[in-house]
C-alpha positions in Angstrom: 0.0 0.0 0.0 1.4 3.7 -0.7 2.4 6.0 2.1 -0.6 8.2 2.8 0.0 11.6 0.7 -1.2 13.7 3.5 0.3 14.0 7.0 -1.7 14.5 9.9 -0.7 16.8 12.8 -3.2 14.3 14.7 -1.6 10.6 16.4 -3.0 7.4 14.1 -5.3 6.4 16.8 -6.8 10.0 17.6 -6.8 10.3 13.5 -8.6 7.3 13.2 -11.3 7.6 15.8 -11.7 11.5 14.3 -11.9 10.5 10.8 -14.4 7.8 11.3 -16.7 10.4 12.9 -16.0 12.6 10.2 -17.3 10.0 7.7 -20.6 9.3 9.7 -21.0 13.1 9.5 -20.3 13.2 6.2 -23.0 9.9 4.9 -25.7 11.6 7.0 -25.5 15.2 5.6 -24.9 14.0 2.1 -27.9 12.1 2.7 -29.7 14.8 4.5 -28.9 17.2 1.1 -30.5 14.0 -1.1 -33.5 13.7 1.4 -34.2 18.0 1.1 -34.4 17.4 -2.8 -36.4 14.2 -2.9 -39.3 16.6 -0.9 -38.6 19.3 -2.6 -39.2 18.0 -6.1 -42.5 16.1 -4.4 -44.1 18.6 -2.0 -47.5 19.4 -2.7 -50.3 21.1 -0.8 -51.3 24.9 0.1 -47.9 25.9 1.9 -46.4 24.0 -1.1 -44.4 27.5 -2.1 -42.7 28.1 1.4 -41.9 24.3 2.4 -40.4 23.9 -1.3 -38.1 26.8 -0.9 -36.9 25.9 2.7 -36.7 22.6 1.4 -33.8 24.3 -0.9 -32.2 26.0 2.4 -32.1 22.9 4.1 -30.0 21.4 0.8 -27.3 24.5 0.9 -27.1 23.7 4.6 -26.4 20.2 4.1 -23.9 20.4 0.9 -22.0 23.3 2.4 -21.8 21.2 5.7 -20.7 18.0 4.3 -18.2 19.8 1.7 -16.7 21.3 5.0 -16.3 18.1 6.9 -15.3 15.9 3.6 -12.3 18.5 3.3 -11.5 18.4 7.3 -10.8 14.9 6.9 -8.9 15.3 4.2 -6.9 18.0 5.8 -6.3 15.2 8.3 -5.2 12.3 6.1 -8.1 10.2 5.9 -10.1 10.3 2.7 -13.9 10.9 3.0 -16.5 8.8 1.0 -19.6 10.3 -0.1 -20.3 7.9 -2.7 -24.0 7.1 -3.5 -23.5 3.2 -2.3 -21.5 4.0 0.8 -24.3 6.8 1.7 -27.2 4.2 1.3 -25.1 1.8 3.3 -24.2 3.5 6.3 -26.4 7.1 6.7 -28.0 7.1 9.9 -30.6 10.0 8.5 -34.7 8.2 8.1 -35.7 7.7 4.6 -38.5 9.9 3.3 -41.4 8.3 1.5 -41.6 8.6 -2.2 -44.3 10.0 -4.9 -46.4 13.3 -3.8 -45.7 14.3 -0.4 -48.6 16.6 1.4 -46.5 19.7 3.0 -47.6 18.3 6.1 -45.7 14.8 6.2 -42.4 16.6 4.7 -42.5 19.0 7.7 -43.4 16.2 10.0 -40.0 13.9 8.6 -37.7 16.6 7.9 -38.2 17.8 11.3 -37.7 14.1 12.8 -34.8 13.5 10.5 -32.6 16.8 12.1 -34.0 16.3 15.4 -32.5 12.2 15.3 -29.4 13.9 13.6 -28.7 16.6 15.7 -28.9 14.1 18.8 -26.1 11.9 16.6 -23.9 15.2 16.1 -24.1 16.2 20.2 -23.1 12.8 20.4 -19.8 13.4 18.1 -18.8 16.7 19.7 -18.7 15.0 22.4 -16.4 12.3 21.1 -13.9 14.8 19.6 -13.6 16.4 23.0 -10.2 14.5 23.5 -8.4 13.9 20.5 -9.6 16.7 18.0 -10.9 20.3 19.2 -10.6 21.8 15.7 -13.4 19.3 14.5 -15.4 19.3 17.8 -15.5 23.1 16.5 -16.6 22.6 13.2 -18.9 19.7 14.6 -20.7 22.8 17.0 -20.7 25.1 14.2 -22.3 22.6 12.1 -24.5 21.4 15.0 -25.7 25.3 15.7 -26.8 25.7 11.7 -28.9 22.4 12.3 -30.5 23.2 15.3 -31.7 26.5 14.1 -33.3 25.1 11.2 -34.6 22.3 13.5 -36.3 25.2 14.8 -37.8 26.6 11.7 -39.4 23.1 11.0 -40.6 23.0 14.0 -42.3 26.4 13.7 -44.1 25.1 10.1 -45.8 22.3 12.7 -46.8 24.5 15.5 
């Protein structure tokens, strides 16, 4: 096997344990991003207008997220996956049902689906505490962005 390209300023087992928390992060919000469009091309109903284009919010959330944690592990040596079988495989986000959605059932599972993954990213920032505080960072930031459109789902319900 050839020596890994890219050097990390993190110790192989602290790397290890980071990076594989990075790729769960990374399968869920590429997922997450694929979940957004599969509503947003089905919504239907009388909010149809505003749940379609938060539906497109909720997608830049998710791609800009997983770009940023695909390139932190990168920048720490381990090579992310976000490849379509890989994301089925292992993404810890629900799937959402398919064919014509009523506005009311996307709201309903989009706000289950970041309320289950939020509760998995707490999870990881607390995992990183030891052996990474640069991605426990960008966990939190990422966390925060969730959370507040956790929020704005919420909101469509209540």
């Amino acid at each position: 096997m050839a020596k890994n390209p890219i050097t990390s300023p993190l110790a192989d087992a602290d790397r290890d344990a980071v990076g594989a928390i990075l790729q769960a992060t990374l399968v869920d919000l590429v997922d997450l991003s694929l979940i957004g469009k599969q509503a947003h091309w089905n919504v239907i109903g009388k909010n149809f207008r505003s749940v379609h284009l938060q539906l497109d919010e909720l997608v830049v959330l998710a791609r800009n997220a997983a770009d940023q944690v695909a390139e932190r592990a990168a920048a720490l040596g381990v090579t992310p996956n976000g490849t379509a079988k890989t994301v089925a495989a292992s993404s810890g986000v629900s799937e959402i049902e398919t064919g014509w959605l009523k506005e009311e059932q996307v709201v309903t599972s989009i706000t289950a689906s970041l309320a289950s993954l939020i509760s998995r990213m707490r999870s990881r920032i607390d995992e990183t505490d030891k052996p990474d505080l640069v991605t426990q960072d960008l966990l939190i930031g990422i966390t925060q962005e969730l959370e507040q459109a956790h929020w704005m789902w919420q909101a469509q319900a209540a």
